[in-house]
PALOLO-978314 format. One line per field, with one value per residue: x, y, z of N, C-alpha, C in turn. Coordinates in nm, 4 decimals, always signed. Layout:
N
n.px [X;...]
n.py [Y;...]
n.pz [Z;...]
ca.px [X;...]
ca.py [Y;...]
ca.pz [Z;...]
c.px [X;...]
c.py [Y;...]
c.pz [Z;...]
This chain:
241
n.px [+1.4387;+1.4091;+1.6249;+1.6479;+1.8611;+2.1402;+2.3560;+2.3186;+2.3764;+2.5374;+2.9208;+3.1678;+3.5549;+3.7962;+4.0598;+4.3623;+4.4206;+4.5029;+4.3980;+4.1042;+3.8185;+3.5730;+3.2955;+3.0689;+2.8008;+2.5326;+2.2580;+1.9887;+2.1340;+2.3571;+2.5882;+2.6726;+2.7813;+3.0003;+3.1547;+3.3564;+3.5503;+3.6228;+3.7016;+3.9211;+4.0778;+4.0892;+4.2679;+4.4843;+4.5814;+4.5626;+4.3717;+4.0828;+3.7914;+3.4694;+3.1356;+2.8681;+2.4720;+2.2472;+1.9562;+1.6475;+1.7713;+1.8140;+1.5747;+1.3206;+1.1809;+0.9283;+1.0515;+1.2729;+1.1170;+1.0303;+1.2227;+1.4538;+1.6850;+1.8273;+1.7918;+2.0310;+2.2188;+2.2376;+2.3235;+2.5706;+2.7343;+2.6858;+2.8127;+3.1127;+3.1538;+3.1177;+3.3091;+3.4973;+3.5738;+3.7247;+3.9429;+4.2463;+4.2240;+4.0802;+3.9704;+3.7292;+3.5004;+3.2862;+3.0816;+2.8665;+2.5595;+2.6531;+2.9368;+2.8550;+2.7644;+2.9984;+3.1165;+3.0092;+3.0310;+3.2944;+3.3008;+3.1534;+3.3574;+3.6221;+3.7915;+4.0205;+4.1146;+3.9371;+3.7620;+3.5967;+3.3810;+3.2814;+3.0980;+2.7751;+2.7429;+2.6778;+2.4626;+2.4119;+2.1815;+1.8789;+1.6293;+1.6255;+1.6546;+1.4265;+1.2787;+1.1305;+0.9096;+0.8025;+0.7337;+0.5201;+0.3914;+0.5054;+0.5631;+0.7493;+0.9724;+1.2561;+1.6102;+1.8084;+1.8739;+2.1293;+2.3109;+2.3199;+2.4664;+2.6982;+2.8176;+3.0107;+3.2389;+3.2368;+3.0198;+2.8664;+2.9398;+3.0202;+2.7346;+2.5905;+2.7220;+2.5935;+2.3417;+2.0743;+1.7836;+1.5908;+1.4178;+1.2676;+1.1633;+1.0352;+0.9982;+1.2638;+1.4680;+1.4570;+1.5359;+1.8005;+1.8980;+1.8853;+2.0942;+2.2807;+2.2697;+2.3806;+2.6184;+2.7663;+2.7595;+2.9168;+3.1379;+3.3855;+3.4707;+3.5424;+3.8792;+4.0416;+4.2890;+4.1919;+4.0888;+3.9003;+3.7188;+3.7148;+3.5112;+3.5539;+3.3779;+3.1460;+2.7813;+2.5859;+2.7003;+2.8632;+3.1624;+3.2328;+3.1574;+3.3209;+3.5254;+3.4247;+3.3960;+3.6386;+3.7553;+3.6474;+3.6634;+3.8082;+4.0583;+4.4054;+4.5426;+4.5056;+4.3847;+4.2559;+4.1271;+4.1148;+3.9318;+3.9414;+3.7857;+3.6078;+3.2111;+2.9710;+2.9113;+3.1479;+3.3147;+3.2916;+3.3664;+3.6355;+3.8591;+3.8159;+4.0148]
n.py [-2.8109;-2.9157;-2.9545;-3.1838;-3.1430;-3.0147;-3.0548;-3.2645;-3.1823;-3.2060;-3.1889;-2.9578;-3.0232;-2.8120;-2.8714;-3.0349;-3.0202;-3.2168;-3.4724;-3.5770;-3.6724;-3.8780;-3.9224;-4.1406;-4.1883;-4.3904;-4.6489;-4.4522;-4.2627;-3.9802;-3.7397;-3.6535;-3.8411;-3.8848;-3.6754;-3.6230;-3.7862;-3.7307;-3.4239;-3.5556;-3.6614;-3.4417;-3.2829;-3.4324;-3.5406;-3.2947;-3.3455;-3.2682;-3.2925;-3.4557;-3.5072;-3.6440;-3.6092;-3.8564;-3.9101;-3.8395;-3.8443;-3.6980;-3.5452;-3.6289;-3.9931;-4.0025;-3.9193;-4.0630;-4.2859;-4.2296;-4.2423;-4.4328;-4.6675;-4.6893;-4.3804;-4.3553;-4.4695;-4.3402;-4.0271;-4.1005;-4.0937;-3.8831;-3.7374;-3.8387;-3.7510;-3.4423;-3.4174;-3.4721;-3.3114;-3.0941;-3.2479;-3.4335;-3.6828;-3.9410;-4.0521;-4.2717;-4.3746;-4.5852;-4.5769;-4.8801;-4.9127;-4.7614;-4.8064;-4.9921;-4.9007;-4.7493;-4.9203;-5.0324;-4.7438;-4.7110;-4.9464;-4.7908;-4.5447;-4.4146;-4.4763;-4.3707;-4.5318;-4.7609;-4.7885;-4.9713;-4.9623;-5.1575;-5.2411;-5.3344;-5.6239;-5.8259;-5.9772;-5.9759;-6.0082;-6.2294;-6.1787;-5.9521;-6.0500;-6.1442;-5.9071;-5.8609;-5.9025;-5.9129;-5.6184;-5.5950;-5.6519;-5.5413;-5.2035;-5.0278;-5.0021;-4.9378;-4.8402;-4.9729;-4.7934;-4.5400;-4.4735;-4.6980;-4.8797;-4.7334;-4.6539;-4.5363;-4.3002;-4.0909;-4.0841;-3.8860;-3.6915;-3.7813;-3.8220;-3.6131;-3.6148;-3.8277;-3.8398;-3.9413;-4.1151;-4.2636;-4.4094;-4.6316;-4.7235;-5.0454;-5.1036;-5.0243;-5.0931;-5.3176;-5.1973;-5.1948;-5.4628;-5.4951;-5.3227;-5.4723;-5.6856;-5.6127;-5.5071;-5.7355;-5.9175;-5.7457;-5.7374;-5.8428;-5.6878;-5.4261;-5.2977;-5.1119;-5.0172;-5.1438;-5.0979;-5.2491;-5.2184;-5.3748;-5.4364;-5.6801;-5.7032;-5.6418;-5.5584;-5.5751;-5.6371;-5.8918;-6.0532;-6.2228;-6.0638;-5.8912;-6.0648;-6.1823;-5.9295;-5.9161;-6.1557;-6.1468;-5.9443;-5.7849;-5.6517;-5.6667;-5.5502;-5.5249;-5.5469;-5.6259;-5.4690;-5.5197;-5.4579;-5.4829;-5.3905;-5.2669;-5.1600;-5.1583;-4.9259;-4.7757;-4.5299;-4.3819;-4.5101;-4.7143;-4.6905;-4.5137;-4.3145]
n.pz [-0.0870;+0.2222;+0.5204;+0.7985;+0.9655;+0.9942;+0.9337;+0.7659;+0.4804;+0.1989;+0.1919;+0.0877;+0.0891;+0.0038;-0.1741;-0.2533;-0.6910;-0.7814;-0.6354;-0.5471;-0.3173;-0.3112;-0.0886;-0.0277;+0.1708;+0.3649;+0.3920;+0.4460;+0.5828;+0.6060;+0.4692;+0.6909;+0.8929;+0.7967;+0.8509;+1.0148;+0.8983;+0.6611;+0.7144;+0.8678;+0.6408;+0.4538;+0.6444;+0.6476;+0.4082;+0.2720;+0.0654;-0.1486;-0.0797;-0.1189;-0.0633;-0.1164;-0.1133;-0.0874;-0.2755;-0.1655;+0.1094;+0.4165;+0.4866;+0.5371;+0.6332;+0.4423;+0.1751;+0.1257;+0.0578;-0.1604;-0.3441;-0.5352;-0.5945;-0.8352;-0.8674;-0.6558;-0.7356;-0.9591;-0.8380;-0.7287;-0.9557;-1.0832;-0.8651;-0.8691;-1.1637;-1.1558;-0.9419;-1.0616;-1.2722;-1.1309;-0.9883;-1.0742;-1.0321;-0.9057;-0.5909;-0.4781;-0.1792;-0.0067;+0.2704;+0.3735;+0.2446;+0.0801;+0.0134;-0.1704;-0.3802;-0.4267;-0.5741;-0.7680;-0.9055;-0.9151;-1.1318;-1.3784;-1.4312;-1.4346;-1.1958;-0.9276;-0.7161;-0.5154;-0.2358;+0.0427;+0.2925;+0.5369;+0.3329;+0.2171;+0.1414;+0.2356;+0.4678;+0.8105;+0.9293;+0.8067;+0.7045;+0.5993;+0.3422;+0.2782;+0.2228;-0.0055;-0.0179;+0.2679;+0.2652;+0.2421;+0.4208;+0.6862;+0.6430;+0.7889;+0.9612;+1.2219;+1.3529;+1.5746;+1.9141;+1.9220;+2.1120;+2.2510;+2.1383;+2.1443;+2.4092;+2.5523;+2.6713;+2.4860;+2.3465;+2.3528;+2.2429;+1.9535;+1.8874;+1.7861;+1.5143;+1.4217;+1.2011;+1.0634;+0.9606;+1.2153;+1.1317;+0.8609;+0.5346;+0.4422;+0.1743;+0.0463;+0.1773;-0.0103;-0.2264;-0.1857;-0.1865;-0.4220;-0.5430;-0.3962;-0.5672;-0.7739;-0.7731;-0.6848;-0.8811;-1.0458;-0.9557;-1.1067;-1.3146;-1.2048;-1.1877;-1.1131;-0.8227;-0.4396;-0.1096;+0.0820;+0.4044;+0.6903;+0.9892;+1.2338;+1.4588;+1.3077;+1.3371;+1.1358;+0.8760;+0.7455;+0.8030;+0.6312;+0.3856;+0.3262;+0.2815;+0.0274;-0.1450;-0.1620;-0.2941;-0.5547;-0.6793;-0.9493;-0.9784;-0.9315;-0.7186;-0.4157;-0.1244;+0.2566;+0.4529;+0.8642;+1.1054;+1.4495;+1.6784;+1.6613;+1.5883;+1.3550;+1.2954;+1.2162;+1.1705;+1.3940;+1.5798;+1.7729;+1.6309;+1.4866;+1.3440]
ca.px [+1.4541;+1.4212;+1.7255;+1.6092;+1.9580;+2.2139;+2.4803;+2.2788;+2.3821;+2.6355;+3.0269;+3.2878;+3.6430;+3.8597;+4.2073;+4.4385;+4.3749;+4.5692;+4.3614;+3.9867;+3.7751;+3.3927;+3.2294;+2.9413;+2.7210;+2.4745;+2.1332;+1.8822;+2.2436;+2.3863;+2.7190;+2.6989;+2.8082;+3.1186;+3.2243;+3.4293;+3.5866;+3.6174;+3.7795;+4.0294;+4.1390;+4.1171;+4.4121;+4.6169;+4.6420;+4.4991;+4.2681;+3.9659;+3.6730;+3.3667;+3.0345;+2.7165;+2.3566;+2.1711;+1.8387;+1.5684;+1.8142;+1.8435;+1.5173;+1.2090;+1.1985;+0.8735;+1.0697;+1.3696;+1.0284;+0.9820;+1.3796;+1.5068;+1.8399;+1.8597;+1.8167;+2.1446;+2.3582;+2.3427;+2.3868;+2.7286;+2.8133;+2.7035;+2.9388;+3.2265;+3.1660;+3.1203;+3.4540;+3.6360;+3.5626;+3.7928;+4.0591;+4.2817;+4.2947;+3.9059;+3.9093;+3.5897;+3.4519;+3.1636;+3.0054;+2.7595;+2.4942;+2.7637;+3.0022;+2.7814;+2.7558;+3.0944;+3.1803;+2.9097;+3.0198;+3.4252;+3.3083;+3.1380;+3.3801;+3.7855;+3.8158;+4.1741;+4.1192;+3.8100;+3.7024;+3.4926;+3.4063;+3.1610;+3.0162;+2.6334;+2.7400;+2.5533;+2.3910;+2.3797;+1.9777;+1.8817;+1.5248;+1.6925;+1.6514;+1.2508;+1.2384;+1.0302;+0.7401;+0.8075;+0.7496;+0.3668;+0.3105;+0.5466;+0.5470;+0.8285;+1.0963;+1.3241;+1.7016;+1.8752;+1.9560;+2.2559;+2.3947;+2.3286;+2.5840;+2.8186;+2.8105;+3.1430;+3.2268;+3.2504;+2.8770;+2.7056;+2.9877;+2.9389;+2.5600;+2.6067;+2.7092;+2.5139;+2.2601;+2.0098;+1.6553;+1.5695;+1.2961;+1.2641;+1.0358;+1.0900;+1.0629;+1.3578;+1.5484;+1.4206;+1.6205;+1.9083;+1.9106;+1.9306;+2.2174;+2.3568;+2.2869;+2.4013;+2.7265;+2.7849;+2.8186;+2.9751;+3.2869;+3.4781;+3.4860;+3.6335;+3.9973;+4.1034;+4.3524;+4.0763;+4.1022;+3.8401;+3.7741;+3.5757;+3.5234;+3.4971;+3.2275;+3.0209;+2.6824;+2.5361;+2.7626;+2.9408;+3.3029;+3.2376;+3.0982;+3.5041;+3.5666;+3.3694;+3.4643;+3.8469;+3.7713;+3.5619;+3.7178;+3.8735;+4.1680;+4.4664;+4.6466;+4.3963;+4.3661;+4.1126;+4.1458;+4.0101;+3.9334;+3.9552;+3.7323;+3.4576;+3.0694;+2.9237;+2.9159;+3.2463;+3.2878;+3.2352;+3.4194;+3.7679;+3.9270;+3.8294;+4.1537]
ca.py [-2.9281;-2.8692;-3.0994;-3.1996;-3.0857;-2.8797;-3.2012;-3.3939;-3.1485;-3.2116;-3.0895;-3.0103;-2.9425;-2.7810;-2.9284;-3.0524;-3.0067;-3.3579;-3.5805;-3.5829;-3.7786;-3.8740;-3.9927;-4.1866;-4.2713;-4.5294;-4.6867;-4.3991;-4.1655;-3.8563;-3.6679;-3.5772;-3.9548;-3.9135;-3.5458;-3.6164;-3.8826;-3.5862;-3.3564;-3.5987;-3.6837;-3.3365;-3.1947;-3.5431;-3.4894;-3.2041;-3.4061;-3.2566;-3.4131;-3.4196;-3.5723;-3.5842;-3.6468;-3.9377;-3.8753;-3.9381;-3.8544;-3.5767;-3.4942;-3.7503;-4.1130;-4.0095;-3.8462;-4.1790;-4.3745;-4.1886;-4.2560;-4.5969;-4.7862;-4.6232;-4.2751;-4.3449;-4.4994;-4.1442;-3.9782;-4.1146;-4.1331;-3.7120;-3.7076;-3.8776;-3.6657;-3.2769;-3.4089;-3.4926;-3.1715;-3.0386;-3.3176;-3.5088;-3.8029;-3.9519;-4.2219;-4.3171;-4.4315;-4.5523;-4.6947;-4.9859;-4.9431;-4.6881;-4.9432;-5.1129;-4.7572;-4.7107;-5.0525;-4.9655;-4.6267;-4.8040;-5.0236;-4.6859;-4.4435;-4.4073;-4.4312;-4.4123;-4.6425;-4.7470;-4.7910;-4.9836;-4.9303;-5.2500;-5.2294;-5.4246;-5.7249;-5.9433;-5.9406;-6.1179;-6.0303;-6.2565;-6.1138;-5.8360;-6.0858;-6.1116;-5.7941;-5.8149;-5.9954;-5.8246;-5.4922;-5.5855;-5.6536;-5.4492;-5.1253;-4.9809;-5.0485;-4.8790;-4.8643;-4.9952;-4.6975;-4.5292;-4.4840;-4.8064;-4.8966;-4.6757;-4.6501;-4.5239;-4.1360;-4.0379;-4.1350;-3.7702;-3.5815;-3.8583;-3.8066;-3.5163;-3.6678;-3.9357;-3.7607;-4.0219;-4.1233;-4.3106;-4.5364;-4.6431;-4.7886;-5.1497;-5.0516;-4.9389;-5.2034;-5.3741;-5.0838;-5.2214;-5.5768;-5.4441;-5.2884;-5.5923;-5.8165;-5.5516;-5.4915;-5.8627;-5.9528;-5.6244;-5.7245;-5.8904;-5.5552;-5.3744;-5.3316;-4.9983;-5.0931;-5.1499;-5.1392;-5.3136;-5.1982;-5.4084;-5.4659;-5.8364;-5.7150;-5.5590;-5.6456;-5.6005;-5.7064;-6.0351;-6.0512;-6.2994;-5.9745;-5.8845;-6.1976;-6.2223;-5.8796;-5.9834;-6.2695;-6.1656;-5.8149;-5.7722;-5.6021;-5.7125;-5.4223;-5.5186;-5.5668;-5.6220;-5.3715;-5.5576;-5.3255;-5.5386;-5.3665;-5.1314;-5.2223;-5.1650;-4.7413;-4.7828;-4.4156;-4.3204;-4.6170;-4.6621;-4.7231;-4.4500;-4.2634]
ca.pz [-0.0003;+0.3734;+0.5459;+0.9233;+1.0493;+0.9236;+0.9202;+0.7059;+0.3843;+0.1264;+0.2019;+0.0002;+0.1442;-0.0715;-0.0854;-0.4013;-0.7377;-0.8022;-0.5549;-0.4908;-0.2789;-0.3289;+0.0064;+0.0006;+0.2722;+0.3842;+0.3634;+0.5287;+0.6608;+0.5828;+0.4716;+0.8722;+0.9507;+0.7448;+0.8435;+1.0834;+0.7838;+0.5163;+0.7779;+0.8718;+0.5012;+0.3806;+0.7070;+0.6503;+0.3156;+0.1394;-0.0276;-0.1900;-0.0369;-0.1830;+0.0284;-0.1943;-0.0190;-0.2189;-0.2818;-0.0532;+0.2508;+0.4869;+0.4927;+0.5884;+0.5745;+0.3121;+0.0686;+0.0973;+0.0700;-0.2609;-0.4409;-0.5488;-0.6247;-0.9767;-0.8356;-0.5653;-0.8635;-1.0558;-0.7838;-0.7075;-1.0564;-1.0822;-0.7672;-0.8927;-1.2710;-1.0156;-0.8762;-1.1601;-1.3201;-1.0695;-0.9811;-1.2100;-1.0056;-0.8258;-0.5072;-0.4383;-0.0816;+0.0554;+0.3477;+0.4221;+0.1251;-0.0196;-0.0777;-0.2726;-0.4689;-0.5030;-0.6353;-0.9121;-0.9707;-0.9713;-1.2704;-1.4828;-1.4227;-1.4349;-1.0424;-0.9169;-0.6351;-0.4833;-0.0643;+0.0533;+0.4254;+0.5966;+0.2464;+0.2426;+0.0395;+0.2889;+0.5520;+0.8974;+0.9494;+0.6820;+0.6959;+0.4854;+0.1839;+0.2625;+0.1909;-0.0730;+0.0751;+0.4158;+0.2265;+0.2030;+0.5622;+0.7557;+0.5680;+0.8471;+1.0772;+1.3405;+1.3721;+1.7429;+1.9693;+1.8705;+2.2362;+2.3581;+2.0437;+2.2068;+2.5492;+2.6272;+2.7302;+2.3438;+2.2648;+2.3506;+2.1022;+1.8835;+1.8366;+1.7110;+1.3790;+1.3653;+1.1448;+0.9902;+1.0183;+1.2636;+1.0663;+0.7472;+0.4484;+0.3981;+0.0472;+0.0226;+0.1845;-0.1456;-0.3554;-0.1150;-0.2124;-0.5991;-0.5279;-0.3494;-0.6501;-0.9378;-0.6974;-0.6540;-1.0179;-1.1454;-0.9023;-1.1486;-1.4061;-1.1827;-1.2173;-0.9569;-0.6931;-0.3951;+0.0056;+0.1594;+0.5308;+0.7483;+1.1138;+1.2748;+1.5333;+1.2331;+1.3673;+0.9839;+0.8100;+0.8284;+0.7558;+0.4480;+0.2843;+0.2936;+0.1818;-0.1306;-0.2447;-0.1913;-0.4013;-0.6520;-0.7635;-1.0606;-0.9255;-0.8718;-0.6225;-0.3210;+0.0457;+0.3479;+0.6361;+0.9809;+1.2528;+1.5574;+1.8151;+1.6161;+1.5274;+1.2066;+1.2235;+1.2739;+1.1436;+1.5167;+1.6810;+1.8626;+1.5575;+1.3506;+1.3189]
c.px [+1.4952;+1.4986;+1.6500;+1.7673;+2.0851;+2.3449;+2.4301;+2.3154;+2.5099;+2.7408;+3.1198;+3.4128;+3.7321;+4.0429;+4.3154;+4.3569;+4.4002;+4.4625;+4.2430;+3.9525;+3.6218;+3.3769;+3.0919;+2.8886;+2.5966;+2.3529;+2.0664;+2.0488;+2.2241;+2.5184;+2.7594;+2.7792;+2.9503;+3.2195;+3.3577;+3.6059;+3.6751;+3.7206;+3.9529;+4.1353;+4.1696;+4.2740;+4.5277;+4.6990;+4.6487;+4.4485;+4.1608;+3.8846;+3.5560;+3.2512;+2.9075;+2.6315;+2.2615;+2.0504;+1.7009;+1.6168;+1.8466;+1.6995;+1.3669;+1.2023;+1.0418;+0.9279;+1.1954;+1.2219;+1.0300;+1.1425;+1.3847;+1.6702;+1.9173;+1.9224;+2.0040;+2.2329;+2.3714;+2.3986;+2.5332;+2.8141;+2.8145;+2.7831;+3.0521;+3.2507;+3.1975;+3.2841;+3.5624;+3.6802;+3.7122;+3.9250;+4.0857;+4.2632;+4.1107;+3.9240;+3.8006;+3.5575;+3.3373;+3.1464;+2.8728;+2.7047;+2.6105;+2.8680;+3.0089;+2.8141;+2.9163;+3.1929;+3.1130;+2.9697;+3.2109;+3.3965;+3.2679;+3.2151;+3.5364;+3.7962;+3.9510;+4.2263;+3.9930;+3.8302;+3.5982;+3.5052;+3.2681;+3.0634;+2.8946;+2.6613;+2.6497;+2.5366;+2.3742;+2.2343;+1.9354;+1.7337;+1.5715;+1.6438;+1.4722;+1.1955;+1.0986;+0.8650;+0.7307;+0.7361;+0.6468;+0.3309;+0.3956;+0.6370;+0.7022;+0.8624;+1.2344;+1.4762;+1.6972;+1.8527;+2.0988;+2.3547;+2.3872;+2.4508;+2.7289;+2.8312;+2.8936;+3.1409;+3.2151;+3.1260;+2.7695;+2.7980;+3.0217;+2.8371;+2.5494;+2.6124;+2.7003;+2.3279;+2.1760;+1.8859;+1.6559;+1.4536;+1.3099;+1.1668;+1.1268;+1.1490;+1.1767;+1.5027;+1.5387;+1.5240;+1.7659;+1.9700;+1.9355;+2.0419;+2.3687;+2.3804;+2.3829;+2.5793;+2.8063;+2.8565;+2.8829;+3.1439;+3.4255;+3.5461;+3.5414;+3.7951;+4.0968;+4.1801;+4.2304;+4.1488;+3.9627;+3.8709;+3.6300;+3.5558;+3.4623;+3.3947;+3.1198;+2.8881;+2.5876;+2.5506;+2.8526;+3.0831;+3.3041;+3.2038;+3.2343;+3.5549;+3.5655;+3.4281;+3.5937;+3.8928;+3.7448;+3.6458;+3.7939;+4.0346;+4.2879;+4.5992;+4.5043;+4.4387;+4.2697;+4.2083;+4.0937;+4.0385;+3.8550;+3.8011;+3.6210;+3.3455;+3.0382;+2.9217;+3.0702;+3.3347;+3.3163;+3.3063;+3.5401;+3.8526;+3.9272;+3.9170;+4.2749]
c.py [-2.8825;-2.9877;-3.0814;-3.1671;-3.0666;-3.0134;-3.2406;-3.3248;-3.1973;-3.1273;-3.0800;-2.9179;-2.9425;-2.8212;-2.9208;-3.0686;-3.1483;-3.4427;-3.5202;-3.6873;-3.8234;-3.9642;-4.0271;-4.2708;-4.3986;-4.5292;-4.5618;-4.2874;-4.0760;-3.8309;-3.6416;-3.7207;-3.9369;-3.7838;-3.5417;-3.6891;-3.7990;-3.5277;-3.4391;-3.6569;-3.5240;-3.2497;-3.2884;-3.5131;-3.4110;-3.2394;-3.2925;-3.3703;-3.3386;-3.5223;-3.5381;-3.6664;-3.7062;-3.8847;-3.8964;-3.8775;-3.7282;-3.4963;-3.5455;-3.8908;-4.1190;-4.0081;-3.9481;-4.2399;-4.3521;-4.2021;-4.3944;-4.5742;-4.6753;-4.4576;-4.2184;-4.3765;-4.3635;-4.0773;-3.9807;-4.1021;-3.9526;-3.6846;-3.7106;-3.7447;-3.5199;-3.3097;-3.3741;-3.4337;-3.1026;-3.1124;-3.4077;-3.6690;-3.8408;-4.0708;-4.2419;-4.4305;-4.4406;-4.6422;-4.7540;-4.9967;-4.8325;-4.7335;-4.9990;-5.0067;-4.7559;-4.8212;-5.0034;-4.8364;-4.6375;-4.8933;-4.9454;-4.5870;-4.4639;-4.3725;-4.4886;-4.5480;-4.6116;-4.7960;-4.8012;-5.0111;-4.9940;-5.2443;-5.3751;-5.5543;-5.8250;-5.8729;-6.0122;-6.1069;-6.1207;-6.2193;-6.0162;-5.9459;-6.1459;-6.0024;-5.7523;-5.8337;-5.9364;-5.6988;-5.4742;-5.5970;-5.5935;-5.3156;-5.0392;-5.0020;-4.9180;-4.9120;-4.8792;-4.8356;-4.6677;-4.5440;-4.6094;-4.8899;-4.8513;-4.6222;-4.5459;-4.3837;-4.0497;-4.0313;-3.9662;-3.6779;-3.6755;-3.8536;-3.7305;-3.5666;-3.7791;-3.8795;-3.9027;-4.0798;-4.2317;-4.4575;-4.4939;-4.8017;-4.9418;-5.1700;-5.0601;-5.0735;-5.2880;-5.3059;-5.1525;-5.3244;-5.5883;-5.4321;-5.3765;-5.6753;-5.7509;-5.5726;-5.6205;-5.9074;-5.9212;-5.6569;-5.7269;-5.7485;-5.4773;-5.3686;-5.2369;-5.0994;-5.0549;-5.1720;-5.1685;-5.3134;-5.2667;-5.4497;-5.6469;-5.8723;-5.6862;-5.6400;-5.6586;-5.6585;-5.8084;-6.0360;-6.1383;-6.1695;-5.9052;-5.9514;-6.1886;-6.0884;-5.8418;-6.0857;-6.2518;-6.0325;-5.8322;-5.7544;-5.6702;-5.6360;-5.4433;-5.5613;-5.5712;-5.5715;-5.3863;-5.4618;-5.4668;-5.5467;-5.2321;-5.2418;-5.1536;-4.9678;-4.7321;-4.6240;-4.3770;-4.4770;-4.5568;-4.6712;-4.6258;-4.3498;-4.3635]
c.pz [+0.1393;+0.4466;+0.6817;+0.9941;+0.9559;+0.8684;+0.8592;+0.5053;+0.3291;+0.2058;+0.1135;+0.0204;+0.0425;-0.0749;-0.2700;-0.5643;-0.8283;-0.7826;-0.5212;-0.4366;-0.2216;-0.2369;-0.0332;+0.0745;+0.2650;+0.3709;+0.4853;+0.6705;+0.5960;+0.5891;+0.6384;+0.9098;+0.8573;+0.7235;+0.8851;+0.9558;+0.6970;+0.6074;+0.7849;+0.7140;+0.4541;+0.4835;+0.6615;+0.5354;+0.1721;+0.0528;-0.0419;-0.1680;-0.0390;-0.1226;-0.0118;-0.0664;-0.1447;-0.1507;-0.1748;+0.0508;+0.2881;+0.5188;+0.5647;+0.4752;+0.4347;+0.1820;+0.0268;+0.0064;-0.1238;-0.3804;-0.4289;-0.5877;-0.7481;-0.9304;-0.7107;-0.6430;-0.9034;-0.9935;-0.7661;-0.8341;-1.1056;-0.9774;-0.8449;-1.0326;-1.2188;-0.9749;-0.9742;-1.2906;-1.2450;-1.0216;-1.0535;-1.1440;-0.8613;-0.7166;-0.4648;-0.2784;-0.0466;+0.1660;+0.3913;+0.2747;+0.0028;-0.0532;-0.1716;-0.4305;-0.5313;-0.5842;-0.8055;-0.9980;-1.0239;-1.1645;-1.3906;-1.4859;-1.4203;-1.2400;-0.9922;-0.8263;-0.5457;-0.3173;-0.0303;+0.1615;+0.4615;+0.4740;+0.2311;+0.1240;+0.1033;+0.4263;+0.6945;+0.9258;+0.8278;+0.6740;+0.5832;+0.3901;+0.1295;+0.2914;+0.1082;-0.0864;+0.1791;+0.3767;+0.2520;+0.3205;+0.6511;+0.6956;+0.6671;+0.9493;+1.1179;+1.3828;+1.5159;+1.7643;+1.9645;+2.0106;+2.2912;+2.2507;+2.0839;+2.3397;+2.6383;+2.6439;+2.5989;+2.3015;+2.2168;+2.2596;+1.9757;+1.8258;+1.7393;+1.5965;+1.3260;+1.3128;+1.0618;+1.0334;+1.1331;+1.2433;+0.9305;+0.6587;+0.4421;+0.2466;-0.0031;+0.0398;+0.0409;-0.2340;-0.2638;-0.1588;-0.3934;-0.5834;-0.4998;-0.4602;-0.7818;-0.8621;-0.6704;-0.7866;-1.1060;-1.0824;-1.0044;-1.2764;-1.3407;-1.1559;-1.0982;-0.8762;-0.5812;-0.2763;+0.0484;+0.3111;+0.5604;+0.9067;+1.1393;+1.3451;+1.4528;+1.3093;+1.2507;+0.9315;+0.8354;+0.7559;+0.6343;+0.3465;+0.2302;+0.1835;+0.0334;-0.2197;-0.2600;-0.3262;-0.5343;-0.7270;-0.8462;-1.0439;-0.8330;-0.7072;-0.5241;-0.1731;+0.1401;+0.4715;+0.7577;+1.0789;+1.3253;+1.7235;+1.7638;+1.5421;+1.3605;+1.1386;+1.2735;+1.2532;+1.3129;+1.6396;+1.7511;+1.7477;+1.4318;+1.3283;+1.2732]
């Protein structure tokens, strides 16, 4: 597997043998969007952090084109298992469509406490949910510009690890909306204490997507984390420290 840039591979920082911590990224990203993430957890507090690359990603939007829904569940769930080989104790994070993942991979797996960061429960494009009719007549679509997202003096060492295609199969978005519905109904099974982080500007995601999985989770040890003044990669905002 040939990655299109060196950031877009799996990491795994070596830390306690107590505390691990399985990152998982987003619809059509890369481990590179959550390095900076990993780093800062693994000096704070010697966490073991562990940053798999779902299938499909890091390499061309053909070879996403060619993985589904199913194939990103194992993945996280061969993450979380790879981890927990090695630490007694697993938190699980993900963001946007990895959210969704690690809610899923929360309800199959002994996860100590789960994180979910602008996770895709909804959607403010609601096109996203004519996906599956869309799929047949516009075969591919084009993320915003990342700098015009971030404007500010941070944007060009920023870039840097914003590793992720730039287009993608509609397809796929389809494998997205699975995820959304399996992730939706599985809430109540999970039991993990749960932080929920979500920004109020998300331009994806809409702060009800907070909401619902505040409401709906199983778990009673929970919370919603608003970040004030970051967009939807908030990873790379003013707030991400």
């Amino acid at each position: 597997m040939k990655l299109f840039n060196e950031l877009a591979a799996p990491f795994h920082l070596k830390g306690s043998d107590e505390h691990g911590v399985l990152l998982i990224h987003g619809f059509s990203g890369s481990p590179g969007k959550l390095r900076l993430l990993g780093e800062y957890l693994h000096g704070k507090g010697e966490l073991t952090v562990h940053a798999i690359l779902l299938r499909g990603h890091g390499t061309t939007p053909e070879e996403m084109r060619n993985a589904s829904w199913a194939d990103w569940l194992d993945d996280a769930c061969s993450g979380y298992d790879e981890l927990k080989s090695q630490c007694a104790k697993v938190y699980v994070a993900g963001f946007s469509m990895g959210g969704l993942l690690a809610i899923l991979t929360a309800a199959r797996r002994e996860v100590e406490r789960l994180v979910t960061i602008e996770a895709a429960l909804g959607f403010r494009n609601k096109l996203v949910y004519a996906a599956p009719l869309l799929q047949h007549i516009v075969k591919k679509n084009r993320w915003p510009d990342f700098k015009q997202q971030f404007p500010d003096e941070a944007a060009d060492y920023l870039l840097e690890y914003n590793v992720g295609y730039e287009e993608f199969y509609m397809k796929n978005v389809v494998d997205i909306l699975r995820l959304n519905r399996l992730a939706g109904k599985i809430l109540p099974s999970v039991t993990c204490p749960a932080l929920i982080i979500q920004s109020r500007m998300d331009e994806s995601i809409p702060a009800s997507s907070a909401r619902h999985i505040y409401d709906e989770i199983g778990s009673t040890n929970k919370r919603i984390l608003w970040l004030e003044r970051s967009r939807h990669n908030c990873t790379f905002g003013p707030e991400r420290d």
